[in-house]
C-alpha positions as CSV (number, residue, x, y, z in Angstrom):
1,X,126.8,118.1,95.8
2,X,128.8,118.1,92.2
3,X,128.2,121.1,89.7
4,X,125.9,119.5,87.2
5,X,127.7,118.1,83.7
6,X,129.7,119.8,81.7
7,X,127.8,118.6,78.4
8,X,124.1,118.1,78.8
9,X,122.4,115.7,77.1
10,X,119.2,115.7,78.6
11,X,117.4,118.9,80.5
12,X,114.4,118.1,82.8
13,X,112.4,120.8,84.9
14,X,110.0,120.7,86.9
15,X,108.4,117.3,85.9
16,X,105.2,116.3,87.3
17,X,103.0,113.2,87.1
18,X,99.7,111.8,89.3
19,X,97.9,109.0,88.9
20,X,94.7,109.8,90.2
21,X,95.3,111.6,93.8
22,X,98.4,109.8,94.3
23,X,101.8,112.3,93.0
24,X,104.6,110.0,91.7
25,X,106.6,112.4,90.4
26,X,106.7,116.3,92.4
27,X,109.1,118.8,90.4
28,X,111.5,116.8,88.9
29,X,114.6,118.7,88.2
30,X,117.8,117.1,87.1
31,X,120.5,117.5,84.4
32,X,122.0,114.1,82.1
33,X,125.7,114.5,80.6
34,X,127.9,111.7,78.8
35,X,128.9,108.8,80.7
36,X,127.1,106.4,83.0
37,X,124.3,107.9,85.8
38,X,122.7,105.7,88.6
39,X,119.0,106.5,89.5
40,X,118.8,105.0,93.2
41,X,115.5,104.7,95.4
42,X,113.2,103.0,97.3
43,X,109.9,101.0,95.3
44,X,107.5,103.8,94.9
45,X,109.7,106.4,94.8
46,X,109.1,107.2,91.4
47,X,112.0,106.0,89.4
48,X,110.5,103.9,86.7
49,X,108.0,106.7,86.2
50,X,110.9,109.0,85.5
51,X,112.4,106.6,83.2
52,X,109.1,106.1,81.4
53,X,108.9,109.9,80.4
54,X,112.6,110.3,79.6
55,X,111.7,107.2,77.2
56,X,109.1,108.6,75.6
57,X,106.5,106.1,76.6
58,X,104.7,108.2,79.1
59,X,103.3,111.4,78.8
60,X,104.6,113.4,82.0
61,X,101.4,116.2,83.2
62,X,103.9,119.0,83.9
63,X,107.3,120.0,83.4
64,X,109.8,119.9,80.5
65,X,111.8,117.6,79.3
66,X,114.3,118.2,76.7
67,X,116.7,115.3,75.3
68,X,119.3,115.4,72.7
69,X,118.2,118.7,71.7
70,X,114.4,117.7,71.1
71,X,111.1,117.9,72.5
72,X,109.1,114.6,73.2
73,X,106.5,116.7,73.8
74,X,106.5,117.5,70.1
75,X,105.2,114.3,67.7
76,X,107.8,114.4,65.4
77,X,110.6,115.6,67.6
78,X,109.7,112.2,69.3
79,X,109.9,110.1,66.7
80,X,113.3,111.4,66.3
81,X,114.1,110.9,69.9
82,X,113.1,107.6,69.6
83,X,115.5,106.6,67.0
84,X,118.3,107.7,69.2
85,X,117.7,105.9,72.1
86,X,117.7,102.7,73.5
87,X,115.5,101.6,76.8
88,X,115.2,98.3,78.7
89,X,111.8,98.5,80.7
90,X,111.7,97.2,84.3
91,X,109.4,94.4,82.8
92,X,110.0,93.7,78.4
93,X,107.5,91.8,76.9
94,X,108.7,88.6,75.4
95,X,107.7,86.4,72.4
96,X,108.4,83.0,73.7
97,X,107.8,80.9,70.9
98,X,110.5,83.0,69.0
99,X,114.1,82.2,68.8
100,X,116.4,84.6,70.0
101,X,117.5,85.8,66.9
102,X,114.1,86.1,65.7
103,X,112.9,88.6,68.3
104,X,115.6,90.7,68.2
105,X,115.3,91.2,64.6
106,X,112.1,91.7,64.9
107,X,112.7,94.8,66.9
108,X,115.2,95.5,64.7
109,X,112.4,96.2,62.2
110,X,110.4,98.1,63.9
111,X,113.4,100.7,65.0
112,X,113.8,100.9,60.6
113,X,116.0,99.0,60.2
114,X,115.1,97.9,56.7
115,X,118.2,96.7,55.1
116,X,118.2,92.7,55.7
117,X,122.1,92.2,55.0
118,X,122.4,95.5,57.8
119,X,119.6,93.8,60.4
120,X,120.8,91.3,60.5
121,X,124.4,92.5,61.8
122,X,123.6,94.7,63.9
123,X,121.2,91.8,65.6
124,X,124.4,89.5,66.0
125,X,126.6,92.3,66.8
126,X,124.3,93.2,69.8
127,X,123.8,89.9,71.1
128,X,127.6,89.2,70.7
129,X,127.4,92.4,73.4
130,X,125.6,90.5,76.3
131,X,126.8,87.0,75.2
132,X,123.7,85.5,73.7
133,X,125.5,84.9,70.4
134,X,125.5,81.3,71.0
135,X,122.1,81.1,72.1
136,X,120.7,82.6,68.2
137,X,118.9,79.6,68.1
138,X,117.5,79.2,71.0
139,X,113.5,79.6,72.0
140,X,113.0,82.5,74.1
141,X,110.7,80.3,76.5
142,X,113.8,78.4,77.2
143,X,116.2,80.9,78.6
144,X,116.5,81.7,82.0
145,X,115.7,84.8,83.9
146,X,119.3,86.3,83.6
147,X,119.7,85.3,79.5
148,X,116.0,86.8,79.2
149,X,117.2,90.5,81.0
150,X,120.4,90.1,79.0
151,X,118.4,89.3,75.9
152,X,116.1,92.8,76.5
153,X,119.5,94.5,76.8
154,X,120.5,93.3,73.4
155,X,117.3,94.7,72.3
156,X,117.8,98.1,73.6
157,X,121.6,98.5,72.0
158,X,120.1,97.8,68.7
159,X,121.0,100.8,66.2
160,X,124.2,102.2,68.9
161,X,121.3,104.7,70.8
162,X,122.9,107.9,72.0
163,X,120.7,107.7,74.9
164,X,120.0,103.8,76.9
165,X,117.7,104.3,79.7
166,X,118.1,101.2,81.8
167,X,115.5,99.9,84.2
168,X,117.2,97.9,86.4
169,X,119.5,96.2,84.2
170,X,121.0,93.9,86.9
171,X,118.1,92.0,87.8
172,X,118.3,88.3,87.3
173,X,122.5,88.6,86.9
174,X,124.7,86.1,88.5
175,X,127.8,88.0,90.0
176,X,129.8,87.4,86.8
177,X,127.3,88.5,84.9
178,X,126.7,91.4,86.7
179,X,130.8,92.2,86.1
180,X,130.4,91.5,82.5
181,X,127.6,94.4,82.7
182,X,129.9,96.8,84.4
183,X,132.0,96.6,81.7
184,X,129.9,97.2,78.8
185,X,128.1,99.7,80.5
186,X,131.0,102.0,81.1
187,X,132.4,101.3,77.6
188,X,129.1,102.7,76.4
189,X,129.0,105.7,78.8
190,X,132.3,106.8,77.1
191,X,130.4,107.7,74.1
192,X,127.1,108.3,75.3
193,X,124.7,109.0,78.3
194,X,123.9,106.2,80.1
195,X,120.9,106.2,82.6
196,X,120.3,103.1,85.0
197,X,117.8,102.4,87.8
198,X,119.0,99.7,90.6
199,X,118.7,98.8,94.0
200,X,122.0,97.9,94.0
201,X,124.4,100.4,95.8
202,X,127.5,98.4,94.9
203,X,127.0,98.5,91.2
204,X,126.7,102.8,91.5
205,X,129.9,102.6,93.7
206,X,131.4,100.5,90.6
207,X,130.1,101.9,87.7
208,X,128.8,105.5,87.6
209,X,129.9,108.5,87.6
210,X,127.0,110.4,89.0
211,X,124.3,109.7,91.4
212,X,120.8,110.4,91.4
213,X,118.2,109.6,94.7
214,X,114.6,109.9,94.5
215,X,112.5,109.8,97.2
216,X,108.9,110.4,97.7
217,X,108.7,111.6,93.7
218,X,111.4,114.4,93.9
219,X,115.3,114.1,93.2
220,X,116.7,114.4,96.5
221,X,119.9,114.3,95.9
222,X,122.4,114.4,93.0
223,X,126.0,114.4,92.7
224,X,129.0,111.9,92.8
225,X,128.8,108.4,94.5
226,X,131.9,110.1,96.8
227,X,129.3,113.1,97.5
228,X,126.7,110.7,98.4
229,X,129.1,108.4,101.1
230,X,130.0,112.1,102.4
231,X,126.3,112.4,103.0
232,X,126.9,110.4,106.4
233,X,130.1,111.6,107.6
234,X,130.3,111.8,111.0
235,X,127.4,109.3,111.5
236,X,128.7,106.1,111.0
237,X,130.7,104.1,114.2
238,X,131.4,100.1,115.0
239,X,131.6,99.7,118.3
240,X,131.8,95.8,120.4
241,X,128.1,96.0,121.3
242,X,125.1,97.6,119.7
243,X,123.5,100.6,120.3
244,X,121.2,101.5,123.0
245,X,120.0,104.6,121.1
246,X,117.6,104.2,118.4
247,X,120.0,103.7,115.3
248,X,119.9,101.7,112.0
249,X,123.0,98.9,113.1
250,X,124.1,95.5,111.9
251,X,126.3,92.9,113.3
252,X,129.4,92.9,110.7
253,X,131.5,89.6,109.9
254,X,134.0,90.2,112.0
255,X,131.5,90.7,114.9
256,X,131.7,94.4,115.7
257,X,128.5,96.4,114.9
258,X,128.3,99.0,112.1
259,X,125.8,101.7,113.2
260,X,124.5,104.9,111.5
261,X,123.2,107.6,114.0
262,X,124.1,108.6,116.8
263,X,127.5,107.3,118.5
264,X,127.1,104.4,120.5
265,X,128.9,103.9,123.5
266,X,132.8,103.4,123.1
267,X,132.2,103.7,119.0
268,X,135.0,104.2,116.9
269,X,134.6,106.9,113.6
270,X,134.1,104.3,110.4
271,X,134.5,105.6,106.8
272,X,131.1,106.4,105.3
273,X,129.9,104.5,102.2
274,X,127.3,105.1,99.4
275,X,125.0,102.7,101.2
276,X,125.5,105.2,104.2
277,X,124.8,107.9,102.7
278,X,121.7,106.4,100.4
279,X,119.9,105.2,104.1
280,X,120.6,108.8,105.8
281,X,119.0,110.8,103.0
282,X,115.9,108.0,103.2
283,X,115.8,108.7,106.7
284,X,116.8,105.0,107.7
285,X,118.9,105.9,111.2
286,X,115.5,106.8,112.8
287,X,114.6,102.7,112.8
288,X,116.1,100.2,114.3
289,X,117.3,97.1,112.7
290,X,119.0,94.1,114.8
291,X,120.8,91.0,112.6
């Protein structure tokens, strides 16, 4: 693993939250720096929770966090938290009977942004960002899934945030989409600190700098998306027929089979990935997987 960032934005130790009996998040301790980080994991791992308290919606019941030097835990060290960041929630409410324009302006109030001339600027400068300017008009009920996550990442640039906590961003994106993402996302991570949760390895391999995993509530691993493909050096092999051991293998276009584990027999050394790495640290070349 990497040395942590040389410029800290955000600080969290030892973060703790339960709901009931049940512990979603178990000593979080991780460190946030300018430029774009990827928060990978399994469902229930604990990600959205951790994005939740770095967001200031939820209340963590241990731990500290601090974020652009202030304390959410402090009321009006929050507020001013809140004015710095930006955060796109795994599921944004919608109005659907407004227009496009219309909601985003609308949040555009209620992040003070009182000056009408200003509003609304920024609100066609942000949608000019994810390509919804020629949609202004548009009902919300009528987009589809990918203009509606595109529209709550409009939402979420409004006011140029510091901080943009992303909960899985991607979702709903056609491929060039998805590119289109890539780029604004590391534009913005030039400036800023960038946090986004995904399930898609290929857009860490693309976009971030650093890596986070979280499994079972703790961050078990953080470092560079090279660090994490290191993770399973040694362990990955294609070989002409599967394994007989128990491994985590596939059948690859070209036929061959990609297995993590164990060598199989006659299996040739293959350069790890991020994906490798990622199912190693989850423990995935204990089950077996046939395609």
């Amino acid at each position: 693993m990497t040395a942590p960032p040389a410029t800290v934005a955000v600080t969290v130790r030892d973060l703790a939250k339960r709901y009931g009996r049940r512990v979603v998040l178990d000593g979080v301790t991780l460190e946030l720096g300018r430029g774009v980080t990827g928060l990978l994991g399994p469902n229930g791992a604990g990600k959205t929770t951790l994005l939740r308290c770095l967001a200031t919606t939820l209340a963590p019941d241990g731990g500290e966090v601090r974020a652009l030097g202030l304390d959410p835990a402090d009321s009006g060290e929050r507020v001013a938290l809140r004015r710095r960041l930006g955060y796109l929630p795994q599921d944004p409410g919608f109005y659907p009977h407004f227009t496009v324009f219309e909601l985003v302006e609308y949040v555009a109030i209620l992040k003070e942004l009182t000056d009408r001339v200003t509003r609304h600027r920024e609100v066609r400068r942000v949608l000019g960002e994810v390509d919804l300017a020629d949609r202004a008009r548009t009902k919300v009920r009528r987009l589809s899934g990918g203009m509606r996550q595109r529209l709550a990442l409009a939402q979420a640039l409004l006011g140029d945030p510091e901080l943009l906590i992303l909960d899985e961003p991607t979702v709903g994106l056609d491929p060039e989409q998805r590119m289109r993402f890539r780029a604004l996302a590391s534009r913005l991570g030039e400036s800023r600190t960038v946090l986004l949760s995904t399930h898609q390895t290929e857009d860490v391999a693309a976009l971030c700098e650093r890596v986070i995993v979280m499994k079972d509530g703790a961050a078990v691993f953080q470092g560079t998306p090279g660090d994490l493909g290191a993770v399973a050096a040694g362990r990955v092999w294609l070989s002409d027929r599967p394994p007989t051991e128990e491994s985590l293998f596939w059948r690859t276009a070209d036929g061959r089979y990609r297995t993590l584990g164990a060598r199989p027999p006659a299996g040739d050394p293959a350069d790890p990935g991020i994906e490798d790495g990622y199912l190693l640290l989850l423990g995935g070349s204990s089950e077996r997987e046939a395609s």
